[in-house]
N, C-alpha and C positions, 0 to 999 in steps of 0.2 A: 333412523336416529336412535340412539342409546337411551335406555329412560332417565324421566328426569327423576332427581330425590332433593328431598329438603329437608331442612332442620335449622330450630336456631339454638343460636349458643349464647354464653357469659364467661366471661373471661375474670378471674379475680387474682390480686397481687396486686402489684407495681404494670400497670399500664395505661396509668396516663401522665401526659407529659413527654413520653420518649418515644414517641410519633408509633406506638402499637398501631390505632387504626388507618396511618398510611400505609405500613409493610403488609398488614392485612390484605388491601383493596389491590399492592401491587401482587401479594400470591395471589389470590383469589381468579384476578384478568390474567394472573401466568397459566394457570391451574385452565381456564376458562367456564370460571363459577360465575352464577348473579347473585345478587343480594344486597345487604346493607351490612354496616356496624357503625356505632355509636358511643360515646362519653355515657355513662350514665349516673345519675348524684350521686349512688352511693362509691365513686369512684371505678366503676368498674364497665368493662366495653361488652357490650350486647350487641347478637346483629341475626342477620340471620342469611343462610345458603343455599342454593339451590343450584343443580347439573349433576351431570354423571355418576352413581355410586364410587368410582372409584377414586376420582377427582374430589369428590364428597371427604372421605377416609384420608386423603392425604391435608387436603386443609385442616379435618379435625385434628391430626395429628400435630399438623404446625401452631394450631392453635392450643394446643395443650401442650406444648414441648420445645417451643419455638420462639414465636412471638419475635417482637422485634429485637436489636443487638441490645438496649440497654434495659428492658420489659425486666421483671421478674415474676413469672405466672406462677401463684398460690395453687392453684385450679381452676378449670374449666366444666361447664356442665351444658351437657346436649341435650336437648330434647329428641325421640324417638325419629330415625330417618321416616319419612314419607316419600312413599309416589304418588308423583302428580301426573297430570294428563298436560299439561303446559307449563310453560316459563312464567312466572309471572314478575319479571326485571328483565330489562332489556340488558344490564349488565351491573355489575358491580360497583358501589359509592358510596362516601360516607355521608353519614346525615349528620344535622346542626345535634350541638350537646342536649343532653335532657336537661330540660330547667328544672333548677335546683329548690328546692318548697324554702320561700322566704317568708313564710306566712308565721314562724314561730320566730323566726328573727324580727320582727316587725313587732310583732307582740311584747318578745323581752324587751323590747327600745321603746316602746312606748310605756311596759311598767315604769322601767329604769327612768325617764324621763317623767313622770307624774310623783315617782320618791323622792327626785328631787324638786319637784316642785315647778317643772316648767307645763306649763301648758300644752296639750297637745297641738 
């Protein structure tokens, strides 16, 4: 078996909304990478990879150059390849969106709601 390597990545621009982490998931099982990627609040897809160095370099490239048809990617940023000793994903998928911190919007609505005079 070829070694395995990993890294995760962020993807920044225009990628979400225009299905970036489906074309990712379907390179990725083309490629035959594991891993994840994700929504994340501040608008931007994280995730991370794992398989063959070479298969490794050609994702990153699509993820930095690629992306999906309607994506427009700002930049991407890699963390350091690593070798592992094993897989640790059975295979490639995306995960639910990162939840977004509503704890400051909850706060301004409840100022705004005491200026005017309602009750919490």
């Amino acid at each position: 078996m070829a070694g395995i390597h990993s890294c995760e990545f962020e993807v920044f621009g225009k990628v979400q909304g225009v299905y970036f982490r489906r074309h990712a998931e379907m390179k990725a099982k083309n490629l035959g990478l594991r891993g994840w990627c994700m929504n994340t609040a501040e608008g931007t897809v994280k995730g991370y990879i794992e398989g063959p160095r070479t298969e490794m370099r050609l994702m990153r490239e699509w993820l930095k150059n690629t992306g999906s048809p309607a994506s427009n990617i700002a930049k991407a940023e890699f963390t350091h390849i690593v070798e592992k000793r094993d897989y640790g994903f059975k295979n490639f998928h995306i995960r639910p969106d990162e939840p977004k911190d509503h704890s400051n919007k909850l706060s301004q609505r409840s100022k705004t709601l005491k200026i005017n005079g309602v009750p919490n």
